[in-house]
Every structure is written in structure tokens, then in C-alpha cells.
TIMI-2910 file (N, C-alpha, C, CB; in pm, 1 decimal, decimal comma, always signed):
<rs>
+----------+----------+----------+----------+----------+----------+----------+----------+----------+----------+----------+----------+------+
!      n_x !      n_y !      n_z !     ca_x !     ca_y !     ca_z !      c_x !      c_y !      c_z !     cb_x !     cb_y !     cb_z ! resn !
+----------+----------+----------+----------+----------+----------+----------+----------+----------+----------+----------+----------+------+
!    +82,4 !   -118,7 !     +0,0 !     +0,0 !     +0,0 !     +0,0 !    +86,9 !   +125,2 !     +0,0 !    -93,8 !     -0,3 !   +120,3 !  Unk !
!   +230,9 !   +106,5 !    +67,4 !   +306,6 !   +259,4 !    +84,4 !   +370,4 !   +250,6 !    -13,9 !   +401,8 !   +301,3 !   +208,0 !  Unk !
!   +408,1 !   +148,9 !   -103,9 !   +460,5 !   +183,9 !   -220,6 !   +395,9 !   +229,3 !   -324,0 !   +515,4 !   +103,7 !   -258,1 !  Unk !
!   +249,3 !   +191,9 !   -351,9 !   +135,3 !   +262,5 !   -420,9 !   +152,3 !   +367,9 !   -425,1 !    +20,8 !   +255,2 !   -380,7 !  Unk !
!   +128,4 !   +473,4 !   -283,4 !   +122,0 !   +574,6 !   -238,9 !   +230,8 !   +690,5 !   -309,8 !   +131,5 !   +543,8 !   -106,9 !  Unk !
!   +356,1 !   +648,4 !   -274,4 !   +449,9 !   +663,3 !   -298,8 !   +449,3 !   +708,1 !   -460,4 !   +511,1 !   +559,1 !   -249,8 !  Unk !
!   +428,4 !   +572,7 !   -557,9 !   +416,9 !   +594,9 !   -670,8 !   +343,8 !   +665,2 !   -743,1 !   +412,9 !   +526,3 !   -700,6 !  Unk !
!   +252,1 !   +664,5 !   -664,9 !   +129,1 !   +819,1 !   -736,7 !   +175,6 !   +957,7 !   -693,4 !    -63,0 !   +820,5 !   -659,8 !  Unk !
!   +232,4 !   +952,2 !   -605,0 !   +303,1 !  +1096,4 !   -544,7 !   +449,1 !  +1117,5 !   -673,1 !   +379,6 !  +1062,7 !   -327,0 !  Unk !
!   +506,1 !  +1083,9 !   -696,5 !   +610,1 !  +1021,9 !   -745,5 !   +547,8 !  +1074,5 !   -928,6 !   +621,7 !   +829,4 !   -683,6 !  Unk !
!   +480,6 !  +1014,2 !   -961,5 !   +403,7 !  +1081,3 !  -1066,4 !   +271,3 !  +1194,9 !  -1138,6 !   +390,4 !  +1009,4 !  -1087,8 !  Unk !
!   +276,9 !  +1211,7 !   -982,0 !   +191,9 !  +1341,8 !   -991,3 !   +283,3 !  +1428,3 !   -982,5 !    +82,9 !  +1369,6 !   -889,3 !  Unk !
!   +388,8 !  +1451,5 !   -902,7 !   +465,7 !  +1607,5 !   -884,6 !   +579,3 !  +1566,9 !  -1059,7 !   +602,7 !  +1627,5 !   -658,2 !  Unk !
!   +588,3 !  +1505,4 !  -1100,7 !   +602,9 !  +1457,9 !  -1263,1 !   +549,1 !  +1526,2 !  -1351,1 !   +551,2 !  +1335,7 !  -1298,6 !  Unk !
!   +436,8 !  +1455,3 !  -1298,3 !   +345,0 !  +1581,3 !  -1421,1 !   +332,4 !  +1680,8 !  -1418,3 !   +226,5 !  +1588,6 !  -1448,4 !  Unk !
!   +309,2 !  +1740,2 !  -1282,5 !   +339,3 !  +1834,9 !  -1244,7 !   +416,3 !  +1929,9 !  -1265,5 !   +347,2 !  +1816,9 !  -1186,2 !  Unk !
!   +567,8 !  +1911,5 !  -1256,3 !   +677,2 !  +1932,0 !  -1289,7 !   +692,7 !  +1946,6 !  -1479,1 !   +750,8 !  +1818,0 !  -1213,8 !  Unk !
!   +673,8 !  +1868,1 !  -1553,4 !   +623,8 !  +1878,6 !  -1669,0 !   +534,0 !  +2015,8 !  -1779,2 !   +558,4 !  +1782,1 !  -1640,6 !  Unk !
!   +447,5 !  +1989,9 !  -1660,8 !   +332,4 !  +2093,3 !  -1713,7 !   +383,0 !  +2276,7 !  -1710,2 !   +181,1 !  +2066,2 !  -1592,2 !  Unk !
!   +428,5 !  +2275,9 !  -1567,1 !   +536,6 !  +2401,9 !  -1544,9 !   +646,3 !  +2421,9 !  -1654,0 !   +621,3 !  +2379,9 !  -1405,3 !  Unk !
!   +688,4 !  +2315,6 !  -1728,4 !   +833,0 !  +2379,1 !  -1759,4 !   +762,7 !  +2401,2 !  -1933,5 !  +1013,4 !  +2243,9 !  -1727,5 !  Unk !
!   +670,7 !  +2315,3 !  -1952,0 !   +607,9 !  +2333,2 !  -2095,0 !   +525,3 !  +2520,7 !  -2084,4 !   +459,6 !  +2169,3 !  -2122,0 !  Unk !
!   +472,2 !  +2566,6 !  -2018,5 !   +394,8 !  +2674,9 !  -1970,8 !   +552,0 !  +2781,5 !  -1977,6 !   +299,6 !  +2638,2 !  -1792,7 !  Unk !
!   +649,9 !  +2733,4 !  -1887,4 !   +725,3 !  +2818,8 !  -1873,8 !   +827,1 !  +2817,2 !  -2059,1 !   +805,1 !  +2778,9 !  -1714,5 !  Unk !
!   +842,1 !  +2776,3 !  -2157,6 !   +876,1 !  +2745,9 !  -2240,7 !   +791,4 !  +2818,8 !  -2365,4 !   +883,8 !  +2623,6 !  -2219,9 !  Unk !
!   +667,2 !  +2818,0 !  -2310,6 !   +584,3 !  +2940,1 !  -2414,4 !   +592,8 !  +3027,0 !  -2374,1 !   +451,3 !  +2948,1 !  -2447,2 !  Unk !
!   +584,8 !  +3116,5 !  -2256,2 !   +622,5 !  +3218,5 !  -2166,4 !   +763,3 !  +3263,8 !  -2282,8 !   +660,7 !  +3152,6 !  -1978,8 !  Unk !
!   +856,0 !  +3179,0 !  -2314,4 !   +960,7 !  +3262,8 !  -2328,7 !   +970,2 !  +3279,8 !  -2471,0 !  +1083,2 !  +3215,0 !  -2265,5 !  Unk !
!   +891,9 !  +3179,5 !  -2523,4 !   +845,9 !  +3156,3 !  -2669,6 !   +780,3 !  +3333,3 !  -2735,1 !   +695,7 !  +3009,3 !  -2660,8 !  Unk !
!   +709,9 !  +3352,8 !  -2613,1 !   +624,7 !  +3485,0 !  -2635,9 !   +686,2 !  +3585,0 !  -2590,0 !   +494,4 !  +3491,4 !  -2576,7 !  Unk !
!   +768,5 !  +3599,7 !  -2529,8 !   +868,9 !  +3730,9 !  -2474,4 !   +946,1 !  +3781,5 !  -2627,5 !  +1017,5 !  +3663,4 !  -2330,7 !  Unk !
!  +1027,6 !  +3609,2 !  -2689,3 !  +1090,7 !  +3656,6 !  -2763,3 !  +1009,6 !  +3644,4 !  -2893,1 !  +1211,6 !  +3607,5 !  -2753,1 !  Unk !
!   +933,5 !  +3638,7 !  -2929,3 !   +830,9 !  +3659,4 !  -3098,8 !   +877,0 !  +3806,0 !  -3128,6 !   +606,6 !  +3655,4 !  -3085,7 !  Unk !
!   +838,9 !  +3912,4 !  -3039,4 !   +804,1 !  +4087,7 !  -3072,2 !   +960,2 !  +4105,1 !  -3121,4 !   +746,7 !  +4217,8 !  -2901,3 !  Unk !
!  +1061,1 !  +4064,0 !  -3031,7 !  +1217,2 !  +4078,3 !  -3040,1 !  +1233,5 !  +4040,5 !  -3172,8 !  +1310,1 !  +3987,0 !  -2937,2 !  Unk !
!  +1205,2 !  +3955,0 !  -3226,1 !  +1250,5 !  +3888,5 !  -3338,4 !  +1215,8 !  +3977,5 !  -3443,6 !  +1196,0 !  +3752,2 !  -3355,3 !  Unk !
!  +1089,4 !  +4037,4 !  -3447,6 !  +1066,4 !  +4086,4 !  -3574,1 !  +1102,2 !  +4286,2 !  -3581,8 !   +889,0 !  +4033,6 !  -3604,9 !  Unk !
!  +1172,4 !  +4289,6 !  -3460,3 !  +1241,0 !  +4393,6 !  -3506,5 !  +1338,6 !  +4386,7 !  -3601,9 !  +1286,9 !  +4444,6 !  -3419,1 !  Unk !
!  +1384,0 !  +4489,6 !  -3669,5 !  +1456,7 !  +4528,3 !  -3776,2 !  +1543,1 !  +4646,9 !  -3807,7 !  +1384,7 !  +4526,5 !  -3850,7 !  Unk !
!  +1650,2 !  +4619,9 !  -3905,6 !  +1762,1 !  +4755,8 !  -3828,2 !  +1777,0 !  +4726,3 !  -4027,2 !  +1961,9 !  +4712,4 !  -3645,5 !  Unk !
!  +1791,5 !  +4874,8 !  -4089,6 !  +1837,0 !  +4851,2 !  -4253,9 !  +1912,9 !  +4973,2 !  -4290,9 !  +1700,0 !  +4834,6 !  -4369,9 !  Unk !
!  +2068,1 !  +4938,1 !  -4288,3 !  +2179,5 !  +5049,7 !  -4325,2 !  +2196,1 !  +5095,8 !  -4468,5 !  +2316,9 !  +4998,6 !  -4287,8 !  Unk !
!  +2184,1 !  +5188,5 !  -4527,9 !  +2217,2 !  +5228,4 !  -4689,5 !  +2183,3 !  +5371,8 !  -4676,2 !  +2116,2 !  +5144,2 !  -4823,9 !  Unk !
!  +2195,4 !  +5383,3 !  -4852,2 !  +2135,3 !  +5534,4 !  -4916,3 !  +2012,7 !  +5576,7 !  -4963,0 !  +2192,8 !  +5567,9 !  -5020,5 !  Unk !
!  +1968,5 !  +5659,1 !  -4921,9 !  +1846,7 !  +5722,7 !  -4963,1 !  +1867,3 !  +5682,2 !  -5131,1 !  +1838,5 !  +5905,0 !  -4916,8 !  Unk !
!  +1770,0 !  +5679,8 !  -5208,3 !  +1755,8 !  +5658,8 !  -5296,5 !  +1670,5 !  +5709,2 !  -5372,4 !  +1758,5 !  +5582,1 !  -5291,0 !  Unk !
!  +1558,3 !  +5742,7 !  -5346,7 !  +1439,1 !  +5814,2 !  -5334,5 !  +1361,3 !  +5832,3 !  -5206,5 !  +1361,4 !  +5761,8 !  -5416,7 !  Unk !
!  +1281,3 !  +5978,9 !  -5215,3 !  +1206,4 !  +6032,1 !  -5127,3 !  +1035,9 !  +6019,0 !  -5188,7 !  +1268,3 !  +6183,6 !  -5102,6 !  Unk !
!   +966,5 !  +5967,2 !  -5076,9 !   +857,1 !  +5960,0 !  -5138,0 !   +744,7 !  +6032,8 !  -5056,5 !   +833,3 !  +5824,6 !  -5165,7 !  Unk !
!   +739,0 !  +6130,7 !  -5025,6 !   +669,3 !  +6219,2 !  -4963,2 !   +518,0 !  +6202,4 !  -4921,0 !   +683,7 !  +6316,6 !  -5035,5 !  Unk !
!   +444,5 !  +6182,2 !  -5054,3 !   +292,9 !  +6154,3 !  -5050,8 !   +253,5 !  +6045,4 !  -5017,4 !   +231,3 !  +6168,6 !  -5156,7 !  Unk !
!   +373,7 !  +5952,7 !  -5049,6 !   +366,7 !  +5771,5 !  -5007,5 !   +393,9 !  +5739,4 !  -4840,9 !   +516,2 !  +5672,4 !  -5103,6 !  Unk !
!   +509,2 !  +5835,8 !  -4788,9 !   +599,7 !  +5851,6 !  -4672,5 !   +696,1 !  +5705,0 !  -4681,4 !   +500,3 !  +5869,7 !  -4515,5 !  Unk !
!   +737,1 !  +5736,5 !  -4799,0 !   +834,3 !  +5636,3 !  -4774,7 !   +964,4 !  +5652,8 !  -4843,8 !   +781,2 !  +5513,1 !  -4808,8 !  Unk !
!  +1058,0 !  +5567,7 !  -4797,0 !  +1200,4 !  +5607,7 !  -4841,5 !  +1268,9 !  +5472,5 !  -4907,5 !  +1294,6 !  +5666,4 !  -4702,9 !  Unk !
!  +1336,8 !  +5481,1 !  -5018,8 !  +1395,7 !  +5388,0 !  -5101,1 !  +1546,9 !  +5402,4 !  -5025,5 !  +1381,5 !  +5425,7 !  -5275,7 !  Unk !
!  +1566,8 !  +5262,0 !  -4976,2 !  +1679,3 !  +5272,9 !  -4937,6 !  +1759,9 !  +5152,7 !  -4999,6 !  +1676,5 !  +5285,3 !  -4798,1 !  Unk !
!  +1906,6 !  +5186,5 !  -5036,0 !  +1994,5 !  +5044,9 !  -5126,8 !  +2111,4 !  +5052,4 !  -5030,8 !  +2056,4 !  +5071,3 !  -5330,5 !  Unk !
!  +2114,3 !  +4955,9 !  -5007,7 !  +2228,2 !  +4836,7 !  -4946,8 !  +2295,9 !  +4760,2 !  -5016,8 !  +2180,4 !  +4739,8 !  -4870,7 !  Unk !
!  +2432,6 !  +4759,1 !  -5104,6 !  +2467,8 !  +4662,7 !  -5192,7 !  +2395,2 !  +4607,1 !  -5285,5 !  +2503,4 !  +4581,7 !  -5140,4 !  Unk !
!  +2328,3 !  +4708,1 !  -5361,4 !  +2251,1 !  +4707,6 !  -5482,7 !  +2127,1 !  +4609,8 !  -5453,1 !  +2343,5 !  +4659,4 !  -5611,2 !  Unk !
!  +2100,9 !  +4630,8 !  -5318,8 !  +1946,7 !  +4566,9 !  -5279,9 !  +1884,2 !  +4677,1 !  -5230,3 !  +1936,3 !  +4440,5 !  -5162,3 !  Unk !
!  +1717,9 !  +4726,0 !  -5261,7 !  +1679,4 !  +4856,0 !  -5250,3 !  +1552,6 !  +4790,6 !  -5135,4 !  +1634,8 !  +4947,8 !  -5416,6 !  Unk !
!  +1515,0 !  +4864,6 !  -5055,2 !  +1420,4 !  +4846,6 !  -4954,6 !  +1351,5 !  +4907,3 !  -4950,8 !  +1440,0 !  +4841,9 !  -4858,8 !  Unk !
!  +1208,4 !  +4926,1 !  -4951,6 !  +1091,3 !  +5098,1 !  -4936,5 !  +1075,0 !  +5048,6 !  -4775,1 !   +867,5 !  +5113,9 !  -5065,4 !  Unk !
!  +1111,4 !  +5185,5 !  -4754,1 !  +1102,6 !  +5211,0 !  -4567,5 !  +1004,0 !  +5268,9 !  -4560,9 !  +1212,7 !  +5301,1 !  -4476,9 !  Unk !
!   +886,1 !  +5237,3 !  -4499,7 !   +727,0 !  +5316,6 !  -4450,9 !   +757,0 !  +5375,3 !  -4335,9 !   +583,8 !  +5214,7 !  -4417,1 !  Unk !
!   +745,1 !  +5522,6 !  -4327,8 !   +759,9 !  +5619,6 !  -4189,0 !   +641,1 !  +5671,3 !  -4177,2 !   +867,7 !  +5743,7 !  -4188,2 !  Unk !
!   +576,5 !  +5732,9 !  -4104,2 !   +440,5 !  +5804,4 !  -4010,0 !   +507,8 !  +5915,2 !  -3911,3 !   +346,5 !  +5669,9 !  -3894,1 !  Unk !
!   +374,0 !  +5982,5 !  -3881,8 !   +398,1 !  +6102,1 !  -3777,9 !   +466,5 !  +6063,3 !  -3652,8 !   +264,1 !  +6167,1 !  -3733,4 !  Unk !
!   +503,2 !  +5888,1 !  -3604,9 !   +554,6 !  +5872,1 !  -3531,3 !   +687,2 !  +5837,8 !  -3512,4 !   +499,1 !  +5830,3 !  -3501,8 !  Unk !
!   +759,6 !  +5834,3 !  -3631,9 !   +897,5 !  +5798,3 !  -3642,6 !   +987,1 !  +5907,5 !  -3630,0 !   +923,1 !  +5734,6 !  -3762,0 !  Unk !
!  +1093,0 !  +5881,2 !  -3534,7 !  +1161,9 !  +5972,2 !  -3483,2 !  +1296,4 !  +6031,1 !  -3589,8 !  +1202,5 !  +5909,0 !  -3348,6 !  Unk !
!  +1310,1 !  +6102,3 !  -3622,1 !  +1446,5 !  +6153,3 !  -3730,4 !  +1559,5 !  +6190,4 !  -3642,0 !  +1413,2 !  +6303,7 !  -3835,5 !  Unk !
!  +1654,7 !  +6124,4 !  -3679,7 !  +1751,8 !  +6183,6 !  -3560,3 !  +1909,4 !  +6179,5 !  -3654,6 !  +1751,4 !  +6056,4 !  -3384,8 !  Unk !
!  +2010,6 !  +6245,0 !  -3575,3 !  +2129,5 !  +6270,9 !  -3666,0 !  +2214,7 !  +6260,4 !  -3479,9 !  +2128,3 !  +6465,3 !  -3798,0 !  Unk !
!  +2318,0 !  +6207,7 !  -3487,1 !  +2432,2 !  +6188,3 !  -3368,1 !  +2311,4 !  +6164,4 !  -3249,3 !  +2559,1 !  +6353,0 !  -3335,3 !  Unk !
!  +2221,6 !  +6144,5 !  -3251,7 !  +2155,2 !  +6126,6 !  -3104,3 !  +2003,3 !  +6181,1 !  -3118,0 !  +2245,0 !  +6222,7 !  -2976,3 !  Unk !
!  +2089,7 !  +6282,1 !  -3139,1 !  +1963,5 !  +6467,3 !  -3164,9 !  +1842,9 !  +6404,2 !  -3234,5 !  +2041,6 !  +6639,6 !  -3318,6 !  Unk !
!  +1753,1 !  +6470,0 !  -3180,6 !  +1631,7 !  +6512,4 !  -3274,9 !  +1643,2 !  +6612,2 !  -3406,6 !  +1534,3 !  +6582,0 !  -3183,9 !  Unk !
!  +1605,1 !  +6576,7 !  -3532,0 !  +1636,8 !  +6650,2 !  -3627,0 !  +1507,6 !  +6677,0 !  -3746,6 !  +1761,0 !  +6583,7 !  -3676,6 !  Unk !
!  +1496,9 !  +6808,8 !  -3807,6 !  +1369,0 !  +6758,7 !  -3891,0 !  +1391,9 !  +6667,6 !  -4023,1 !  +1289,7 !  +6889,0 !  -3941,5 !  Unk !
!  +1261,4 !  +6597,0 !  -4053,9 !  +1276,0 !  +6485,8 !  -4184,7 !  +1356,4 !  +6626,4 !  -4338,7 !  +1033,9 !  +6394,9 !  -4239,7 !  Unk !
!  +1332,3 !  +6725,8 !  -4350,0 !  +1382,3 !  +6796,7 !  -4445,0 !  +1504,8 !  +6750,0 !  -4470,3 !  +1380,7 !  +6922,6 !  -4421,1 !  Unk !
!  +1598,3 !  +6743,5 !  -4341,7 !  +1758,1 !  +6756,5 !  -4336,5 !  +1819,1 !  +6603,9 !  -4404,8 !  +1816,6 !  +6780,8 !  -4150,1 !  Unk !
!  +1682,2 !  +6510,0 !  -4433,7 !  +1731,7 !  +6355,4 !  -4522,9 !  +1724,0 !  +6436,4 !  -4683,2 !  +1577,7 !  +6173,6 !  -4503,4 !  Unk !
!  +1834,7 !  +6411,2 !  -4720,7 !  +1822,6 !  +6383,4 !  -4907,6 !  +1887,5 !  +6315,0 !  -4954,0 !  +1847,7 !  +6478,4 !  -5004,0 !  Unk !
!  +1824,8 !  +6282,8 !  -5102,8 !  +1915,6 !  +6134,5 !  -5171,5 !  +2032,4 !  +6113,2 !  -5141,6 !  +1938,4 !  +6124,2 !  -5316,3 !  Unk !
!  +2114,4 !  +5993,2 !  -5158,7 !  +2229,2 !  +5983,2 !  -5128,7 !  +2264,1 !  +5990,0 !  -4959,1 !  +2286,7 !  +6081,2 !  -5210,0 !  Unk !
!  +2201,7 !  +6046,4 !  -4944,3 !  +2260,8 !  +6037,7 !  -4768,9 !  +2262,7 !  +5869,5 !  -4718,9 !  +2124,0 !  +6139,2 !  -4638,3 !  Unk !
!  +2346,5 !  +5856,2 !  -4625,9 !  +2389,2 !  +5741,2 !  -4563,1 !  +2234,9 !  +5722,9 !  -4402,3 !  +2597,9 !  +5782,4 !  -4506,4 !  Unk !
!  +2149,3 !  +5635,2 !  -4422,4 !  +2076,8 !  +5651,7 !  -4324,0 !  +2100,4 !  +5532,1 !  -4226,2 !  +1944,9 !  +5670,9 !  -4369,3 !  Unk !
!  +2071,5 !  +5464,6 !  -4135,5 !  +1991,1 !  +5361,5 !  -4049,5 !  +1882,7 !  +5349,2 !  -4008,2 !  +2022,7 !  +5344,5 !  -3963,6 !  Unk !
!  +1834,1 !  +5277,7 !  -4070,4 !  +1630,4 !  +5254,8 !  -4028,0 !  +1596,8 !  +5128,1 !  -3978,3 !  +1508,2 !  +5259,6 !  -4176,7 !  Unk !
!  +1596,5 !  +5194,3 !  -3841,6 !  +1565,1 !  +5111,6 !  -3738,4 !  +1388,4 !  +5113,5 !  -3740,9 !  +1642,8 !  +5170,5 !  -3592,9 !  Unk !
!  +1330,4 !  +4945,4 !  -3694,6 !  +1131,3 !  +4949,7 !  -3686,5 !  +1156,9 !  +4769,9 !  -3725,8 !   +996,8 !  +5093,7 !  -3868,7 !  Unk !
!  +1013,0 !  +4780,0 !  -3759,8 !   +970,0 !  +4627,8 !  -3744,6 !   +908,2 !  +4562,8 !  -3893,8 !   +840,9 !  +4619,2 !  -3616,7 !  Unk !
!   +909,8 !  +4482,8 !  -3902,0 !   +848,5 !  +4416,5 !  -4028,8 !   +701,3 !  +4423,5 !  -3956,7 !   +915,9 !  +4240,5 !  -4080,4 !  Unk !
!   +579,7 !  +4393,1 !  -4062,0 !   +467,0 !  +4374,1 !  -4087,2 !   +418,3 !  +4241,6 !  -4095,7 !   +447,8 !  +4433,3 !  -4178,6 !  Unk !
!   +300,6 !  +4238,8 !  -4126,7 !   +241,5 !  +4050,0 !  -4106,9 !   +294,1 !  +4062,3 !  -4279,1 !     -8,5 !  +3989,3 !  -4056,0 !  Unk !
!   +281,5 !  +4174,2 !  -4365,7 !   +284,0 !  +4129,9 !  -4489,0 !   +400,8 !  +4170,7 !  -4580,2 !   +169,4 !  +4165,2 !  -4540,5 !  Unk !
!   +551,1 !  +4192,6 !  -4439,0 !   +652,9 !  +4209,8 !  -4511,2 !   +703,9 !  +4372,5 !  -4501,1 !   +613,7 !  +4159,0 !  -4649,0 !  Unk !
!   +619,5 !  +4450,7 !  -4464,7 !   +650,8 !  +4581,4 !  -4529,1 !   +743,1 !  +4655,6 !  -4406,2 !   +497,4 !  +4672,6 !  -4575,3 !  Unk !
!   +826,2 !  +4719,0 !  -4405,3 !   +940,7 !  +4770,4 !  -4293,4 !   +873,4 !  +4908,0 !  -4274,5 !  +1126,3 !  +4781,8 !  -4352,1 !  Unk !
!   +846,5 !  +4900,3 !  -4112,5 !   +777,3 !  +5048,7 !  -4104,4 !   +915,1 !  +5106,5 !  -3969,3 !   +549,3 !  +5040,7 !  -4030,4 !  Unk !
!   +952,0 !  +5216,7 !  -4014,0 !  +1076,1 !  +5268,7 !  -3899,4 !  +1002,5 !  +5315,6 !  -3802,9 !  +1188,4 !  +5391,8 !  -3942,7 !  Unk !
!  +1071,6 !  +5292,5 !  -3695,2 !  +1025,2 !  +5392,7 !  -3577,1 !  +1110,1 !  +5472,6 !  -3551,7 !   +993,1 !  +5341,1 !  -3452,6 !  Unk !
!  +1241,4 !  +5455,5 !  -3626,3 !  +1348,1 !  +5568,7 !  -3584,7 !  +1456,9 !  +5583,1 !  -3738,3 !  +1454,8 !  +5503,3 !  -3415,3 !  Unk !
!  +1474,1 !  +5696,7 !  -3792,2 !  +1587,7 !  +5667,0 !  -3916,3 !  +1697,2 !  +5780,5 !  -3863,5 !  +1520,1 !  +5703,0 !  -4109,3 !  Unk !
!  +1813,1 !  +5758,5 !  -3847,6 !  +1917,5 !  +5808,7 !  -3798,4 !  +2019,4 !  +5821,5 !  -3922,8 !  +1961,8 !  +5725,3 !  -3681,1 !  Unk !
!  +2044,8 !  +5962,0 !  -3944,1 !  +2125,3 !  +6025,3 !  -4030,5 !  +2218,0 !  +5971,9 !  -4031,6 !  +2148,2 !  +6136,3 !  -4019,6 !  Unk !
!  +2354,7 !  +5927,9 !  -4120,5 !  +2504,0 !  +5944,7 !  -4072,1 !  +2558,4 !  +6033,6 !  -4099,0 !  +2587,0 !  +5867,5 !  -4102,1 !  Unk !
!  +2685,4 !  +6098,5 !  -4031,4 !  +2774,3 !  +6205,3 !  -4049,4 !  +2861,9 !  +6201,4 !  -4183,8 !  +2861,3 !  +6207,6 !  -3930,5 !  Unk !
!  +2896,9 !  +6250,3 !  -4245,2 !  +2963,0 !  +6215,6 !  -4318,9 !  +3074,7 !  +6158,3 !  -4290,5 !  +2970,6 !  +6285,7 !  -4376,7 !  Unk !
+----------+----------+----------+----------+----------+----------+----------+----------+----------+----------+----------+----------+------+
</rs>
């Protein structure tokens, strides 16, 4: 009878034990999803697209359209800067996230110095 006992104790804190680490395993599954689909894209302006709000940017003769909004921050060494001070050719970093359908929207494009 105490070995019964035993054995159901024995496989309940099992399952137990089990069930926690599967729970704790999506937990981290879901922390890191949002992380992942951030996105960072270094090159040259290429085109400005004003009415579209978007910016053609090429990286080793691969071109990217960057989607910006009233919420993306323009910045140059740190600073806050206005979107005017981007023109073709400039060296940018566009930092933001991919989309469910691919499309790169910045939350931040940072000038480089020359």
C-alpha cells in the first residue's frame, strides 16, 4: 500500500513538474516573438517619397521601401532633427519592425555624419 502511495506521489509532482516547464517554455516563446521581428536597414536614400511617406533605401545594390508616419523619430548623432535635413544619397539607419505582410515600417531613421 506505501509503495502505491508513494508511486502516485512520485508521478503526480512529474506531471506536475512537466506541465510548469512546458507553460514556462511558451512564456519565453512569447517574450521573444516581438524581439525577433524587429529590424535595423543600413544604406542610401535613394528616393524620397513624400505623398507615399516612404524612403527607397539600397544596401549593396538591394533597394528596400522604408514606410515612416507622424511617429517615427528623425535623428542625426543622437539629436532630434527635422525629416527635411534627409536627401538622396545620404547614408541613413532605419531602425522598426516588419509587418504580417513584409513591409518595414521605422520607428526611428538616424542620419550618418559624413
Amino acid at each position: 500500500m506505501n509503495k502505491v502511495i508513494v508511486v502516485l506521489l512520485a508521478a503526480l509532482f512529474a506531471a506536475a513538474g512537466l506541465t510548469r516547464q512546458k507553460a514556462t517554455a511558451q512564456e519565453k516563446q512569447e517574450k521573444t516573438a516581438p524581439a525577433a521581428k524587429r529590424a535595423r536597414w543600413h544604406g542610401r536614400i535613394v528616393r524620397i517619397n513624400k505623398d507615399l511617406s516612404t524612403l527607397d533605401v539600397r544596401r549593396q545594390g538591394i533597394e528596400k521601401k522604408i514606410y515612416y508616419d507622424s511617429s517615427t523619430k528623425w535623428t542625426q548623432g543622437g539629436n532630434d532633427v527635422k525629416m527635411s535635413r534627409f536627401k538622396e544619397e545620404e547614408d541613413v539607419i532605419c531602425l522598426g519592425t516588419y509587418d504580417e505582410m513584409g513591409k518595414f515600417h521605422a520607428t526611428q531613421i538616424e542620419l550618418q555624419l559624413p
